[in-house]
C-alpha positions in Angstrom: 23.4 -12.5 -42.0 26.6 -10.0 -41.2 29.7 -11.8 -39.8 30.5 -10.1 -36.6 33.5 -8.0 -36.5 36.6 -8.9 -34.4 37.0 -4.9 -34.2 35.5 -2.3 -31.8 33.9 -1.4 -28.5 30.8 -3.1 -28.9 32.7 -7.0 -30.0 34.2 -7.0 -26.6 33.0 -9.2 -23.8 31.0 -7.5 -21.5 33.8 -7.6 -18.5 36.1 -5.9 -21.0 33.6 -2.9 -22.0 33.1 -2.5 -18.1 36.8 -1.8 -17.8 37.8 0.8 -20.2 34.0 2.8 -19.5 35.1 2.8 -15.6 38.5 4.0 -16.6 37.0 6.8 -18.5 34.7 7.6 -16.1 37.7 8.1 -13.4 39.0 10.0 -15.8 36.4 12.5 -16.2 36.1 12.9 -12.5 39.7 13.2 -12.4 39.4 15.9 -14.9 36.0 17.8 -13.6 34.7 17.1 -16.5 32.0 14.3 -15.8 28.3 15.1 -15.4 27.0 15.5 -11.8 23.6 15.4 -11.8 22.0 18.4 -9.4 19.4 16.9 -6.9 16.3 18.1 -9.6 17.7 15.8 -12.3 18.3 13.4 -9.4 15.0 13.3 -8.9 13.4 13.6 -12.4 15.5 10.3 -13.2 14.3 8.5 -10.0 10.9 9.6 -10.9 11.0 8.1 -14.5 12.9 4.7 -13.3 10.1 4.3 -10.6 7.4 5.3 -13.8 8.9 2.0 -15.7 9.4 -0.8 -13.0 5.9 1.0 -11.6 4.4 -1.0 -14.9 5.7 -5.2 -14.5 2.8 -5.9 -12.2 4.9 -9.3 -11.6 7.5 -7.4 -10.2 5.7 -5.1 -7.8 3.6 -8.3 -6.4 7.3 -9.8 -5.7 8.0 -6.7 -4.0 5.2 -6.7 -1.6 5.1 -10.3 -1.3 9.1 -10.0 0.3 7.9 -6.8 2.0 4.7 -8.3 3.5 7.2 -11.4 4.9 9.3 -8.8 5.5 6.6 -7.1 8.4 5.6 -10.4 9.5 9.1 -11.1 10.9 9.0 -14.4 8.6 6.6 -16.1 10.3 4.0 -18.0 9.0 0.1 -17.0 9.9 -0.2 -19.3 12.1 2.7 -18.4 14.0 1.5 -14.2 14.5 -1.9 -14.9 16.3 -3.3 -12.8 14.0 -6.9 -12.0 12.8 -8.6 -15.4 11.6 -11.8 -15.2 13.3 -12.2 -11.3 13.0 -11.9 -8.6 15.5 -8.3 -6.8 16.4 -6.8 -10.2 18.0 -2.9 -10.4 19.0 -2.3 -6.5 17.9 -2.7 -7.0 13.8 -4.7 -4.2 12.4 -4.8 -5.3 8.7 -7.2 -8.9 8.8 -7.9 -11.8 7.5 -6.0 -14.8 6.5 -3.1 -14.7 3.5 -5.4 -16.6 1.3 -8.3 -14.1 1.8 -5.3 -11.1 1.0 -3.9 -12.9 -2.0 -8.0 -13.8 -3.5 -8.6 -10.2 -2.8 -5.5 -9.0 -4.8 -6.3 -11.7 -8.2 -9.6 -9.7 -7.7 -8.5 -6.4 -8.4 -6.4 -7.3 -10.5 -9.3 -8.8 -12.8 -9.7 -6.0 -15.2 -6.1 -5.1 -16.0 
């Protein structure tokens, strides 16, 4: 294997790289000559970056697992007087118990 050389942008430590890029990006604004993107390519990139975290299923069940605990108010099920025995009980429109929610979700999940 290649010794790695002492020389160069990439053998700096990470903290150092950060530096001199955010010094030439000051620069460039300074300048007017750094890339603005217009609100279409604003867009097209949010698009693509949504595309690509869109496909770790682990990370989109983390997101609605914080944003379901997130609508709850933190509380736990038994704390919301929510829907165990069915019916619209104590105001909550969506049903059934977390276990019942997170079987449901394994479930459709099955054929991925």
């Amino acid at each position: 294997m290649a010794e790695k050389s002492e020389r160069g942008f990439a053998s700096m430590d990470d903290e150092k790289q950060r530096e001199i890029a955010s010094k030439g990006g000051k620069a460039a604004h300074e300048k007017g000559t750094a890339h603005e993107f217009t609100p279409e390519e604003a867009r097209e990139a949010g698009r693509k970056g949504g595309e690509a975290v869109s496909q770790d299923r682990e990370h989109m069940a983390e997101i609605g697992r914080k944003g379901g605990e997130s609508s709850r108010g933190g509380r736990d099920d038994d704390d919301r007087g929510g829907n165990q025995g069915g019916g619209n009980q104590g105001g909550n429109t969506r049903g059934g118990s977390r276990e019942q929610h997170a079987q449901a979700g394994r479930q459709s999940h099955k054929n991925d």
